[in-house]
KESE-25106 format. One record per atom (N, C-alpha, C): residue in three letters; x, y negated, z. Coordinates in steps of 0.2 Angstrom, whole numbers, padded with zeros to 4 digits, always signed. Layout:
N
AlaXYZ ...
***
This chain:
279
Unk-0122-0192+0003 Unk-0115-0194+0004 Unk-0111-0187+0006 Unk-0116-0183+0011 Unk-0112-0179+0013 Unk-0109-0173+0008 Unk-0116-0174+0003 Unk-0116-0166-0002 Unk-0108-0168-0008 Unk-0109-0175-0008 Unk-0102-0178-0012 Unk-0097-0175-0009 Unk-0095-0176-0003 Unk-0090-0174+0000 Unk-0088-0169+0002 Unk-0091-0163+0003 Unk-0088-0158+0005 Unk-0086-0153-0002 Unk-0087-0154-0008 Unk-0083-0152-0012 Unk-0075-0154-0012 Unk-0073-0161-0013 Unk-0067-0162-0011 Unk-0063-0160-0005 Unk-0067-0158-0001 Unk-0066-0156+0008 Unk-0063-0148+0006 Unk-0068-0145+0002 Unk-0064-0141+0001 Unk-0059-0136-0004 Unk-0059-0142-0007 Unk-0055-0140-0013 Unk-0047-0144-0010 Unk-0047-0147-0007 Unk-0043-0150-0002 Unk-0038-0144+0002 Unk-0045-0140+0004 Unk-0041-0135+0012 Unk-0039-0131+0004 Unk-0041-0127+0003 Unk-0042-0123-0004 Unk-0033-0123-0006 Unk-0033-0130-0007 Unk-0025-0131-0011 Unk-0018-0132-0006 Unk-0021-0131+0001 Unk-0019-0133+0006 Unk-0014-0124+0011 Unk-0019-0123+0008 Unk-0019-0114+0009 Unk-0015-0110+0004 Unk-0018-0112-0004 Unk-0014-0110-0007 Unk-0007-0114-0008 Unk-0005-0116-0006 Unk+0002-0121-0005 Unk+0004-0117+0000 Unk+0002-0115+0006 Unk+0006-0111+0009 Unk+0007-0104+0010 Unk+0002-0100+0006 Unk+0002-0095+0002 Unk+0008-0092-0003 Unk+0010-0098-0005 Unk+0014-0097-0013 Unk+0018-0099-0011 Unk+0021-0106-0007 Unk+0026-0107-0008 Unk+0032-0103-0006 Unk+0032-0099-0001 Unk+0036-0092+0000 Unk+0041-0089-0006 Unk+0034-0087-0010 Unk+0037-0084-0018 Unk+0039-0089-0020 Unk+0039-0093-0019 Unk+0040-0098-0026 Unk+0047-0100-0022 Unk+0049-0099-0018 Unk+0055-0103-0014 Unk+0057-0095-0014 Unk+0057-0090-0015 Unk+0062-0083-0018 Unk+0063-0083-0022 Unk+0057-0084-0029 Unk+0060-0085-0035 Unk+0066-0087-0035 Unk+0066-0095-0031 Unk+0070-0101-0033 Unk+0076-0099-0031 Unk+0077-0095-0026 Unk+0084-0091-0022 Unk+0087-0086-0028 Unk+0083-0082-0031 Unk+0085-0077-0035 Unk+0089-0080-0042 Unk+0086-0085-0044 Unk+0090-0088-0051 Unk+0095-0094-0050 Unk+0097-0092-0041 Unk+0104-0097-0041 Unk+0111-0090-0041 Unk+0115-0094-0043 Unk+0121-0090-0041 Unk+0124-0092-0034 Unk+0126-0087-0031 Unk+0128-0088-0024 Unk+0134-0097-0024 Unk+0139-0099-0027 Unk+0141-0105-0029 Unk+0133-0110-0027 Unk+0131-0108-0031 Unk+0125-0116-0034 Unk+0118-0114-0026 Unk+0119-0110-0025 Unk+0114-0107-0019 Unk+0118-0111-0012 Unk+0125-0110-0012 Unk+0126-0113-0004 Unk+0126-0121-0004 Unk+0129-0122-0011 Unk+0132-0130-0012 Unk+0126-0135-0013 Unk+0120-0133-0015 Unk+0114-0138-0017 Unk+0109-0135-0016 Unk+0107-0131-0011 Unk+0100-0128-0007 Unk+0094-0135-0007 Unk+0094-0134-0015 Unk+0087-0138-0019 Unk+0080-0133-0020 Unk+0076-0137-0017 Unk+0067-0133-0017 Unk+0065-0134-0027 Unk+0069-0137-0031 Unk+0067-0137-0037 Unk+0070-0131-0042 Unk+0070-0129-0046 Unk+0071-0125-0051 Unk+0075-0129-0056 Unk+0081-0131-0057 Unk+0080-0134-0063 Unk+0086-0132-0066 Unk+0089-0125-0066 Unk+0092-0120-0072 Unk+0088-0113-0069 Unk+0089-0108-0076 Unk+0087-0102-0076 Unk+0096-0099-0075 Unk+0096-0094-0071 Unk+0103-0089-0069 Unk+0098-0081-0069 Unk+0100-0078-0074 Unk+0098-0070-0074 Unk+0103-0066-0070 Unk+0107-0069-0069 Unk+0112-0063-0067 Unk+0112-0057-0062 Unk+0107-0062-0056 Unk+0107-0058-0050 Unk+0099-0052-0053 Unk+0095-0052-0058 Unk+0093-0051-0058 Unk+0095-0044-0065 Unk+0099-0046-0070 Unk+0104-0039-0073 Unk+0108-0037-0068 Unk+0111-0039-0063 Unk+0114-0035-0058 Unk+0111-0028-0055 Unk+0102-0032-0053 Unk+0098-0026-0050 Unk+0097-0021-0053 Unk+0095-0024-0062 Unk+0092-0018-0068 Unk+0100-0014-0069 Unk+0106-0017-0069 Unk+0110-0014-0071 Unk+0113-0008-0064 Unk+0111-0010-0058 Unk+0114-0004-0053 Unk+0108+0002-0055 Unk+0113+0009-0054 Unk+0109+0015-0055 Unk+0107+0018-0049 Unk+0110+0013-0043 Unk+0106+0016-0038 Unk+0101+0010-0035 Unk+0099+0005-0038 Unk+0095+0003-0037 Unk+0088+0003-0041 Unk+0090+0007-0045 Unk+0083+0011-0050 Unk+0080+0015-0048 Unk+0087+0020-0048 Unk+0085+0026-0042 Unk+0080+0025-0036 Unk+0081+0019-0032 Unk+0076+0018-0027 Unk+0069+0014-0030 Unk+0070+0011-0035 Unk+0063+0010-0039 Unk+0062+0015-0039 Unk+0060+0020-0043 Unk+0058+0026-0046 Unk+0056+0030-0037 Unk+0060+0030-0035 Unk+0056+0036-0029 Unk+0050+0031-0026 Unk+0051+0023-0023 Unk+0048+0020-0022 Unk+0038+0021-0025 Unk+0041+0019-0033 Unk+0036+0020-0038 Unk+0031+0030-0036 Unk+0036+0035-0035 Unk+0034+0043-0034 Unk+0031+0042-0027 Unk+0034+0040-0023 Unk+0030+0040-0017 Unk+0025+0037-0014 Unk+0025+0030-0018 Unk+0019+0027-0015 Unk+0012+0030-0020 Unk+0015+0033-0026 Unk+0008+0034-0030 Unk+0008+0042-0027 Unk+0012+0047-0026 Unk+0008+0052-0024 Unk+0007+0054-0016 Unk+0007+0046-0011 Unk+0004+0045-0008 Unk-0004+0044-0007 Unk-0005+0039-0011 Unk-0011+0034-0012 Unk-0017+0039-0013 Unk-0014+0044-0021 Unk-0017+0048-0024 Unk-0019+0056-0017 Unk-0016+0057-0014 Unk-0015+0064-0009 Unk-0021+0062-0004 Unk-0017+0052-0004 Unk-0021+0051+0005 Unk-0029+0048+0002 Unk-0031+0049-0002 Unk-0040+0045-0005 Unk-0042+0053-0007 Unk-0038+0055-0009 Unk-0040+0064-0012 Unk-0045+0067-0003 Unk-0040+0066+0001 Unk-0040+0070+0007 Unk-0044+0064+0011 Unk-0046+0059+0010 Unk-0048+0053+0016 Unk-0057+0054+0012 Unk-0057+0056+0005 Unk-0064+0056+0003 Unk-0067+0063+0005 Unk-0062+0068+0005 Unk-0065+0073+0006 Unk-0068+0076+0014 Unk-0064+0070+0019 Unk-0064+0073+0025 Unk-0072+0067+0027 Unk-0073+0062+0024 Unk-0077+0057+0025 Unk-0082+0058+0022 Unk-0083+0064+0016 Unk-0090+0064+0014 Unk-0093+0071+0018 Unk-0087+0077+0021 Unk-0089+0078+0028 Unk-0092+0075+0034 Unk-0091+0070+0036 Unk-0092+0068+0042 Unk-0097+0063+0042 Unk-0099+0062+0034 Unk-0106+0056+0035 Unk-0110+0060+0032 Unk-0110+0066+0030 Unk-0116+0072+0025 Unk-0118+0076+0029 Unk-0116+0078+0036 Unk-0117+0084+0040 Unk-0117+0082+0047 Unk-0121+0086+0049 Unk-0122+0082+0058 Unk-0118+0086+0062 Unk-0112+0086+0060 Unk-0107+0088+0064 Unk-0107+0086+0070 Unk-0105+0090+0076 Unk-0107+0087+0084 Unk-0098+0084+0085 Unk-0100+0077+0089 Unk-0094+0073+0090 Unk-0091+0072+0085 Unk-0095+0070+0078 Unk-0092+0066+0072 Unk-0089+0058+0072 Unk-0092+0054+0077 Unk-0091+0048+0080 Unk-0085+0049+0084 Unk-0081+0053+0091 Unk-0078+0054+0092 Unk-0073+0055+0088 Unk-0073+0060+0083 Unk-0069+0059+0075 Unk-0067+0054+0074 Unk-0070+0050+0070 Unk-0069+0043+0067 Unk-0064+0037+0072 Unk-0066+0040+0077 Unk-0063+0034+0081 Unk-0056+0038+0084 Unk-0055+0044+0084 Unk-0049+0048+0086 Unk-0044+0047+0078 Unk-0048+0048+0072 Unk-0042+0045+0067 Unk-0039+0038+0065 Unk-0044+0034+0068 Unk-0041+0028+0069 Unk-0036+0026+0074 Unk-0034+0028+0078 Unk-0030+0028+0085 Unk-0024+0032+0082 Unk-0021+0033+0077 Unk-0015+0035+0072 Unk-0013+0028+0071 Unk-0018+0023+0067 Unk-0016+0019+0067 Unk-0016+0012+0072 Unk-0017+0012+0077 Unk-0018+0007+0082 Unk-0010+0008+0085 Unk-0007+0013+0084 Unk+0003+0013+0088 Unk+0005+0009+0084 Unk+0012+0008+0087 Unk+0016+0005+0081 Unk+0021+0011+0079 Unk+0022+0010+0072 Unk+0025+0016+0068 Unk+0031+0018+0073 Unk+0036+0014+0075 Unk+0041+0018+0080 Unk+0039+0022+0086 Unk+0034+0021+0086 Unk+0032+0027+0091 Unk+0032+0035+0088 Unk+0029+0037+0082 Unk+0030+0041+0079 Unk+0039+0042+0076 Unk+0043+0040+0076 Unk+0049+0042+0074 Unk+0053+0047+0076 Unk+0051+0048+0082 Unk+0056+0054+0086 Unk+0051+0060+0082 Unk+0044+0060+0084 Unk+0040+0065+0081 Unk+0042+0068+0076 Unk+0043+0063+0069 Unk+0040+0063+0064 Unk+0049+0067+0060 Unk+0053+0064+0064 Unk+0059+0067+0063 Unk+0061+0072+0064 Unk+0058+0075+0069 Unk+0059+0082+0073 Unk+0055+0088+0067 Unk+0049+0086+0066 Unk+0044+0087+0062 Unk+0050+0089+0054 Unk+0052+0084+0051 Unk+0055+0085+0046 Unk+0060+0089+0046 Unk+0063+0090+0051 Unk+0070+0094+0051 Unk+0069+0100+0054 Unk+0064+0101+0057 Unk+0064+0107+0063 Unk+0055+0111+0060 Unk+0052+0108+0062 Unk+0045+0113+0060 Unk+0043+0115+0051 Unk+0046+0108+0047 Unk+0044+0111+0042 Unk+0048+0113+0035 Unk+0055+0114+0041 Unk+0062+0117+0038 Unk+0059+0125+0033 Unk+0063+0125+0028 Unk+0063+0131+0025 Unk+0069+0133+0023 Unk+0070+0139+0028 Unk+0080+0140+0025 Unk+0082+0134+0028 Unk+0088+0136+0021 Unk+0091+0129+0023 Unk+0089+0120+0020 Unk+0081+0122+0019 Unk+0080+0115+0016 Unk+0075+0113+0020 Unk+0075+0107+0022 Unk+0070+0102+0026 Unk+0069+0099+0021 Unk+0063+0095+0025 Unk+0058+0090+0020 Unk+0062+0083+0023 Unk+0069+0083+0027 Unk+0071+0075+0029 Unk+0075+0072+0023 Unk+0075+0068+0022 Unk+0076+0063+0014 Unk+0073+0065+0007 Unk+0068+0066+0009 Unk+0065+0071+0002 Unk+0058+0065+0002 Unk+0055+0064-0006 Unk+0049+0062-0008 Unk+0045+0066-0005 Unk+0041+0074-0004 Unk+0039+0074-0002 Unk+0037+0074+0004 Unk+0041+0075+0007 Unk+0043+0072+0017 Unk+0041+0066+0018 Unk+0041+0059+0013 Unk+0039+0053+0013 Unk+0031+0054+0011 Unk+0029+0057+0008 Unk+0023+0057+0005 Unk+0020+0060+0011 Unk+0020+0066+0014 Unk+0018+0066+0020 Unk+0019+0063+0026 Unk+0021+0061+0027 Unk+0025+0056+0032 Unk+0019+0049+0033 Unk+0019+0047+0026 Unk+0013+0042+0024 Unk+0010+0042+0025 Unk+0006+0049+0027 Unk+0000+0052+0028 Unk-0003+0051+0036 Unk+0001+0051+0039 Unk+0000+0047+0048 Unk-0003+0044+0047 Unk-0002+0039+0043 Unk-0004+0029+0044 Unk-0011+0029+0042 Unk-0008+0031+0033 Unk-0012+0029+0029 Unk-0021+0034+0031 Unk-0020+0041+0030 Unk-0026+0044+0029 Unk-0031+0041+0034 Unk-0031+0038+0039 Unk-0033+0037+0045 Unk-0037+0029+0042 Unk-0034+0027+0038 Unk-0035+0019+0036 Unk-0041+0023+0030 Unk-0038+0026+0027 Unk-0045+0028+0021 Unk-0051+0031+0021 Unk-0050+0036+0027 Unk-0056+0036+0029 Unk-0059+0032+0032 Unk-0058+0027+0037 Unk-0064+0022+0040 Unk-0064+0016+0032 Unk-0060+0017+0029 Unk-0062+0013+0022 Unk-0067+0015+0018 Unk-0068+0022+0016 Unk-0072+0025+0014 Unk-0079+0025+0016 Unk-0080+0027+0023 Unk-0085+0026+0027 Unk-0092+0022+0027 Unk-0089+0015+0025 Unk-0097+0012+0023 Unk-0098+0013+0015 Unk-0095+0014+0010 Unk-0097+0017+0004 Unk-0100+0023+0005 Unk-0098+0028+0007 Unk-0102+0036+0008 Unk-0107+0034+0010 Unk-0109+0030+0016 Unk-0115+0029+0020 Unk-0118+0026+0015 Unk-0117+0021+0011 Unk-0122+0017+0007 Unk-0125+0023+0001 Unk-0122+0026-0001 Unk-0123+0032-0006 Unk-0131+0035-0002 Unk-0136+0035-0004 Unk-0142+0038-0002 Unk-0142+0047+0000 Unk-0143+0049+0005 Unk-0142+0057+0005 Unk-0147+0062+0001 Unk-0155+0056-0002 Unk-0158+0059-0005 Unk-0155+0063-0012 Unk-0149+0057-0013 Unk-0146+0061-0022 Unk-0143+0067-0020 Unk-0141+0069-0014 Unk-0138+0073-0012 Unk-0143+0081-0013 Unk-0149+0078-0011 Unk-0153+0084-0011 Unk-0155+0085-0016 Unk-0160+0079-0020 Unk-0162+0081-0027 Unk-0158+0085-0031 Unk-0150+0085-0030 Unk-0146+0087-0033 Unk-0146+0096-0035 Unk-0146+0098-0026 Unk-0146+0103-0025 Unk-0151+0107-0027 Unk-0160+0102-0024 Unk-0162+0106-0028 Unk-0163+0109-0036 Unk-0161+0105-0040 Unk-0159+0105-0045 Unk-0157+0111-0050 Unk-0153+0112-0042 Unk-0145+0121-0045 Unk-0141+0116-0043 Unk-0139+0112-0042 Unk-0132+0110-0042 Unk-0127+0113-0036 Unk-0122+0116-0037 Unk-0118+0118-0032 Unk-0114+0113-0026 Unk-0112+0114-0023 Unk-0108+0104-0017 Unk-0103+0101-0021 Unk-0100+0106-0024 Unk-0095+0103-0029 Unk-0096+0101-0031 Unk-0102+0101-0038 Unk-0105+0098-0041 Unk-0109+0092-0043 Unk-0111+0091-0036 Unk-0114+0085-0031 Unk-0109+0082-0028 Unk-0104+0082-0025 Unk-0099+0077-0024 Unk-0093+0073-0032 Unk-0095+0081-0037 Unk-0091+0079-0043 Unk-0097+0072-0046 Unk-0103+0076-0049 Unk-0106+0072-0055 Unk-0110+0068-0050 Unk-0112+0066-0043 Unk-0115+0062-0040 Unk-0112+0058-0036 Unk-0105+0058-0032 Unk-0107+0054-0026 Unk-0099+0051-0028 Unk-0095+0055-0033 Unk-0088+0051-0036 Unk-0089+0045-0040 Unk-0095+0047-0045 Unk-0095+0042-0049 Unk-0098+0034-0047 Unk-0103+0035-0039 Unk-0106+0032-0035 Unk-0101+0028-0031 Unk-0094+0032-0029 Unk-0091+0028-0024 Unk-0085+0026-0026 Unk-0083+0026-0035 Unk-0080+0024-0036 Unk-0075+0017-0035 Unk-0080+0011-0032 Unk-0077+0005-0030 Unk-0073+0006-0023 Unk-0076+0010-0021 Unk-0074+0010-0013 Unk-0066+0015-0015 Unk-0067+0020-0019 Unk-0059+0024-0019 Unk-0054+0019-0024 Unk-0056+0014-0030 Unk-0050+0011-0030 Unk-0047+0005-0026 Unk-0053+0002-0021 Unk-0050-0002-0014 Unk-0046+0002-0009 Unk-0047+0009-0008 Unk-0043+0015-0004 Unk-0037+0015-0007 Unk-0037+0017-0013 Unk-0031+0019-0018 Unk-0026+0013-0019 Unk-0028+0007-0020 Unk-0026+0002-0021 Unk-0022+0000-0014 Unk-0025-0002-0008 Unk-0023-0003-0003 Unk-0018+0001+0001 Unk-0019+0010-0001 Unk-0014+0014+0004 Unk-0010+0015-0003 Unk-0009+0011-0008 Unk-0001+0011-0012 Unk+0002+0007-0011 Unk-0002-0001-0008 Unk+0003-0005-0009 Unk+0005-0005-0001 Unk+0003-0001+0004 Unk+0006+0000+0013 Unk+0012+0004+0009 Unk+0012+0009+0008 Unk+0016+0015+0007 Unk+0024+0012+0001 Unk+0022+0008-0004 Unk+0027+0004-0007 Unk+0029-0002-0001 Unk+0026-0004+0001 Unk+0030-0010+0006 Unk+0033-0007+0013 Unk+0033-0002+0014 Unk+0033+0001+0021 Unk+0043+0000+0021 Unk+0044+0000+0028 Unk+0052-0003+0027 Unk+0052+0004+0032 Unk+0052+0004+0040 Unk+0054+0007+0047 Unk+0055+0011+0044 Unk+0050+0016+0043 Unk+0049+0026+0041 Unk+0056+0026+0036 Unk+0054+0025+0030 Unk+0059+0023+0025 Unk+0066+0024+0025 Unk+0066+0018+0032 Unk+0073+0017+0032 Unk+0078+0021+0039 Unk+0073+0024+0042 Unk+0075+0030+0046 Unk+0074+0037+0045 Unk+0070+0039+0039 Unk+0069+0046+0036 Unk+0071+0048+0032 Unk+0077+0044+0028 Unk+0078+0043+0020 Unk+0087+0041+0022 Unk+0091+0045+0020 Unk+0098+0043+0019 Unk+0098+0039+0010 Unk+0097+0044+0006 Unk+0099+0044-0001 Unk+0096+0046-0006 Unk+0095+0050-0004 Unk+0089+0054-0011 Unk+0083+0051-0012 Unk+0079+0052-0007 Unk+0072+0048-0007 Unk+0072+0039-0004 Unk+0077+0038-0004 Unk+0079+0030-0002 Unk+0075+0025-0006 Unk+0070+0020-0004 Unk+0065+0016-0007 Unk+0069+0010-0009 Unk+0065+0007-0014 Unk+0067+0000-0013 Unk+0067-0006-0008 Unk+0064-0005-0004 Unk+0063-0010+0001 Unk+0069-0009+0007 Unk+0069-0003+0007 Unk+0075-0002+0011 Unk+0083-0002+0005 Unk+0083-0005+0001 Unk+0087-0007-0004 Unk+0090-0013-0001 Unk+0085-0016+0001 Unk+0089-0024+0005 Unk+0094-0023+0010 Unk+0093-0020+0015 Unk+0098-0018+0020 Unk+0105-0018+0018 Unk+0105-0015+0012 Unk+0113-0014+0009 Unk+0117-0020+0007 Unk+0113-0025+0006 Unk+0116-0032+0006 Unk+0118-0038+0008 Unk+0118-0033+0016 Unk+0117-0038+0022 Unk+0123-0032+0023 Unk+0130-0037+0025 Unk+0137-0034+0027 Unk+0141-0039+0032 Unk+0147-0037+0033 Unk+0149-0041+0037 Unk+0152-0046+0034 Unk+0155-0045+0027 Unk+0155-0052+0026 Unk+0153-0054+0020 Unk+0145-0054+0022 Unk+0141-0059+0018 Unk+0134-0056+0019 Unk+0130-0062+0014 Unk+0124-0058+0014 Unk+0122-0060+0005 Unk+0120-0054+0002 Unk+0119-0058-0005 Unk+0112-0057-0006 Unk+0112-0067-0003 Unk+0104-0070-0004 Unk+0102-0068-0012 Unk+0106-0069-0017 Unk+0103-0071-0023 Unk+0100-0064-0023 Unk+0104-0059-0024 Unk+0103-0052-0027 Unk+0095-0048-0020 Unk+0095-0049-0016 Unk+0089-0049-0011 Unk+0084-0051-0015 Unk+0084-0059-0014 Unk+0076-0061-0019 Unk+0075-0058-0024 Unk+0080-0055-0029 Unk+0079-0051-0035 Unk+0074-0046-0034 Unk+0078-0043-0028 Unk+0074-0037-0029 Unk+0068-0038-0026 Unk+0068-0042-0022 Unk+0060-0044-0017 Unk+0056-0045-0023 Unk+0058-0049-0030 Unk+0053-0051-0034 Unk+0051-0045-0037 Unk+0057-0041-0039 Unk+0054-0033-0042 Unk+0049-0030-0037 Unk+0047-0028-0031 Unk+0044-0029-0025 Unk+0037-0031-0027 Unk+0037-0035-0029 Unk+0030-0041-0029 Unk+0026-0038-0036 Unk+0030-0036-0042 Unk+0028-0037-0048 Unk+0022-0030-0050 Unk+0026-0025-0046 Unk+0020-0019-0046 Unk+0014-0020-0044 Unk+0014-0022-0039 Unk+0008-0024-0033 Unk+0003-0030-0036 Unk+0007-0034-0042 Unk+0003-0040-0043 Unk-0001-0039-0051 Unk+0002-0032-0054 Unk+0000-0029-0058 Unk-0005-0025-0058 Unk-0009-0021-0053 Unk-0009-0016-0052 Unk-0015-0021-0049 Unk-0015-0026-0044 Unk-0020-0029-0041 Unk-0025-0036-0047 Unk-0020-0037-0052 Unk-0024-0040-0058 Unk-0027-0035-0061 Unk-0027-0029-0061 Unk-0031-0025-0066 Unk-0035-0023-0063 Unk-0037-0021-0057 Unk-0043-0018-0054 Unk-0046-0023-0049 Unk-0044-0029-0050 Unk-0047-0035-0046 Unk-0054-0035-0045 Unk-0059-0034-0050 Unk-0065-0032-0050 Unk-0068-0027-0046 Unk-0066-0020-0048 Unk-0065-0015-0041 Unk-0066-0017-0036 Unk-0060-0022-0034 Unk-0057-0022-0026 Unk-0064-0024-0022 Unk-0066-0030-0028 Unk-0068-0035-0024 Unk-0076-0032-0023 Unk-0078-0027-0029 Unk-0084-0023-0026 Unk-0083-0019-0021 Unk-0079-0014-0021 Unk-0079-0012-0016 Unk-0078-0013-0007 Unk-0075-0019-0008 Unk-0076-0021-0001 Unk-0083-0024+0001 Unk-0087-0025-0003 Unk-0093-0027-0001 Unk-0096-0021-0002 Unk-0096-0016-0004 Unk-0102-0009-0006 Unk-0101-0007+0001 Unk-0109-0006+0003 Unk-0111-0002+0007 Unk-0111-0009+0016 Unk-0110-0017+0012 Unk-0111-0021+0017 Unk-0119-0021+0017 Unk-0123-0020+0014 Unk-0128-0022+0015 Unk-0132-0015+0014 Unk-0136-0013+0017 Unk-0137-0006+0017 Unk-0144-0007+0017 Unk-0149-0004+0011 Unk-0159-0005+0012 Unk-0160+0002+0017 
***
């Protein structure tokens, strides 16, 4: 009787979890395809007309593309920069008996244990004053953001990395070498193709922090490099808030991430397990 029962038990909690997972989105959706009239007057949880408006409103403003597009530049030449530099600094620090390599690891994680306002004074100062050239600074600029992202994120890819490189055997390492193979060679044709799961879990994960990040964003960035997410702020006025046009973009928001997360689901999902079970 019991073995009957707990499939229902949990296919129960299951829908129970996903109900409250989903309904969020599905109650944005439902904000975004009302027009501000039919959103005050009948704040109904059902869907039962389609409105595109506030959704050509988004695709048709040029400055809301505009913050798509840097959005899109800076979280990918983040992602790409911070797994470049988080595999090279980790296959350092698991291949070589460097002394206080442990004290390492645990010192680049402590970047991310603040909360990001603590770096703001720094990280401003930093863009306008240390890595000024002439008269150009790196404050409102892609790559200022792209660095900037590199605080949080590289510190996360590294200790993400970390049990994949470990699982990687160090004999392939040496076979290798004996062989002729040069260290570039051996991180190229040996230990990339090896640890491929674990760097699209890296890459996947410090694109989608770096696309949803609001604070840095919205304190580093006037206009030029200005994100999508710091998009919303501009619809919150004194007289008014436009709910509809907000979900719009919230859903634009969601659709990279969910694109991006069905294609390499396979990936994701090995790589969070490589290197959990180590012979």
């Amino acid at each position: 009787m019991r073995s009957r029962k707990t499939p229902w038990l949990s296919v129960a909690l299951w829908s129970l979890l996903s109900f409250v997972t989903l309904f969020p989105i599905y109650w944005m959706f439902v904000i975004s395809m009302k027009a501000p009239v039919e959103l005050f007057s009948t704040p109904d949880i059902l869907l039962r007309s389609l409105d595109w408006s506030n959704y050509v409103e988004v695709l048709e403003s040029p400055t809301l593309r505009g913050y798509m597009v840097n959005s899109l530049v800076i979280s990918s030449g983040n992602a790409v920069l911070v797994t470049a530099l988080g595999f090279l600094a980790c296959y350092a620090l698991t291949r070589y008996d460097l002394p206080g390599k442990e004290s390492i690891f645990f010192w680049t994680i402590t970047n991310r244990m603040a909360p990001p306002a603590v770096f703001l004074l720094p990280l401003f100062l930093l863009l306008t004053q240390v890595y000024r050239i002439g008269d150009f600074s790196l404050l409102d600029t892609r790559i200022g953001m792209i660095l900037v992202y590199c605080t949080f994120n590289l510190p996360f890819a590294i200790w993400t990395l970390r049990p994949t490189l470990d699982a990687i055997p160090k004999e392939l390492d040496e076979a290798a070498l004996v062989d002729g193979a040069s260290a570039w060679r051996v991180i190229w044709d040996v230990i990339l193709p090896l640890a491929r799961p674990g760097l699209a879990v890296t890459l996947i994960l410090t694109w989608v922090f770096a696309w949803n990040e609001y604070l840095l964003a919205a304190t580093l960035t006037n206009f030029t490099a200005r994100t999508l997410t710091t998009g919303l702020s501009e619809y919150v006025t004194t007289t008014g808030t436009a709910w509809g046009i907000m979900a719009a973009i919230s859903v634009f928001t969601l659709i990279p991430a969910l694109i991006v997360f069905s294609l390499v689901q396979r990936h994701i999902v090995t790589g969070l397990t490589f290197g959990a079970v180590k012979g």
